[in-house]
C-alpha positions in Angstrom: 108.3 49.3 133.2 108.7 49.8 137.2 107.5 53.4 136.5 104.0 52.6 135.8 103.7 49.9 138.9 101.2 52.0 140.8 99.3 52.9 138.1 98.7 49.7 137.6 98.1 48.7 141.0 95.5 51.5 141.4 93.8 50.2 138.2 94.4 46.3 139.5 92.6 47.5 142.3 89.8 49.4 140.5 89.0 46.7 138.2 88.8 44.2 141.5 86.0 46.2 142.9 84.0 46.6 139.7 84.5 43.8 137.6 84.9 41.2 140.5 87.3 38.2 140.0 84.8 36.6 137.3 86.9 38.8 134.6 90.9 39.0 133.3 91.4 41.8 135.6 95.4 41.7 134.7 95.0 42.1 131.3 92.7 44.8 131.7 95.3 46.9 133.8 97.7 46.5 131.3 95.8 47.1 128.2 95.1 50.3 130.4 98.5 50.8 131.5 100.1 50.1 127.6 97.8 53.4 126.7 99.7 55.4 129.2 102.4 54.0 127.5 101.6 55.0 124.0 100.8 58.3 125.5 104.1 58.8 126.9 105.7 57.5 123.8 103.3 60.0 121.9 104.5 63.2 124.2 107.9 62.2 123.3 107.7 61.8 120.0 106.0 65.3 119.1 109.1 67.0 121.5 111.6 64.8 119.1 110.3 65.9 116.2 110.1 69.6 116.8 113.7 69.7 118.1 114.6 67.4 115.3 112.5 67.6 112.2 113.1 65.0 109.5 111.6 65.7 106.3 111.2 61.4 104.8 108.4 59.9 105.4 109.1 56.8 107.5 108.4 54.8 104.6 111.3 55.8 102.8 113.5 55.7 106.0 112.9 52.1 106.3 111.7 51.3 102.8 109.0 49.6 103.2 105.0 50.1 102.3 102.8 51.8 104.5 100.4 48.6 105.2 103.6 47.3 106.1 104.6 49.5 108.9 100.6 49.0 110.4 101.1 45.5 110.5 104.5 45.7 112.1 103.0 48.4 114.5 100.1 46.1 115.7 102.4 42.7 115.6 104.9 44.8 118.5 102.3 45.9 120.5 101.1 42.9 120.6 104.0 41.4 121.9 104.6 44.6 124.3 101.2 43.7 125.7 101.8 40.1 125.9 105.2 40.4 127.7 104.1 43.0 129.7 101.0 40.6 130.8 103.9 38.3 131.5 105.7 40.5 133.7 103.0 41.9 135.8 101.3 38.8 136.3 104.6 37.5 137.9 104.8 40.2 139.6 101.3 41.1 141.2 101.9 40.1 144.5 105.0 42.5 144.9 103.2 45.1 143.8 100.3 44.6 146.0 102.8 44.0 148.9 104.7 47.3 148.1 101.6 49.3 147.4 98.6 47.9 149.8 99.3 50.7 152.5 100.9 53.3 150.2 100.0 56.6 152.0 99.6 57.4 148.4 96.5 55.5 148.3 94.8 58.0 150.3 94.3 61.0 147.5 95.3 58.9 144.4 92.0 56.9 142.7 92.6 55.7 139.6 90.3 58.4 137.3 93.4 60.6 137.9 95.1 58.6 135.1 93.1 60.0 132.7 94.8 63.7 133.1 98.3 62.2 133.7 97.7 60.7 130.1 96.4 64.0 128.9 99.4 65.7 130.5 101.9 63.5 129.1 100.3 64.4 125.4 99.4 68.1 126.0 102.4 69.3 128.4 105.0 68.4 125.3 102.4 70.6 123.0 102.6 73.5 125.2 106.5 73.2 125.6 106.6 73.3 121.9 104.3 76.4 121.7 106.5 78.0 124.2 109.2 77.8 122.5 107.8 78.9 119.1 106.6 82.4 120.6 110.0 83.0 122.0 112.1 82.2 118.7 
């Protein structure tokens, strides 16, 4: 995804200067990257099913068991990190090109991703509990 490119290059770059190029620095961005990921899936997920509540369990949607649905859960995020791996491996030095002297760079460090991941789980929470003291 193009909208997470300077996270990862501000994580790229934060994993460069601690870890040194003795380490699998790309992988390490996007294992981080794939949790902002989840947590934007997550945010979306609890705003979807407020506004559209589904009373089956996702067992019974897809019929299938519970161990199941884990497996097949783990099995595509594997291959979401694996691809994405792919991607921004091939696609490092464009992003370092585009984003070396970003005048974002200035005020942005990377430990700023931990409350955009926050935000993107707690801001659809508090646009739920909005909406539940006006109705």
């Amino acid at each position: 995804m193009r909208l997470f490119d300077y996270a990862f290059y501000s994580v790229y770059k934060l994993y460069l200067v601690k870890e040194g190029k003795n380490s699998n620095y790309i992988m390490n961005t996007t294992l981080a990257i794939l949790m902002l990921q989840i947590c934007l899936f997550f945010g979306i997920s609890i705003l979807f099913n407020f506004f559209i509540p589904i009373d089956a369990e996702l067992e019974d949607i897809l019929g299938i068991s519970d161990t199941n649905i884990k497996i097949f859960l783990i099995l595509f995020l594997l291959l979401w990190e694996y691809f994405s791996y792919k991607s921004y491996k091939k696609r490092l030095p464009e992003i370092i090109k585009k984003y070396k002297n970003h005048p974002r760079n200035k005020w942005f460090r990377a430990w700023m991703l931990y409350f955009i991941a926050l935000g993107l789980i707690l801001i659809p929470i508090f646009i739920i509990e909005v909406f539940k003291a006006f109705s």
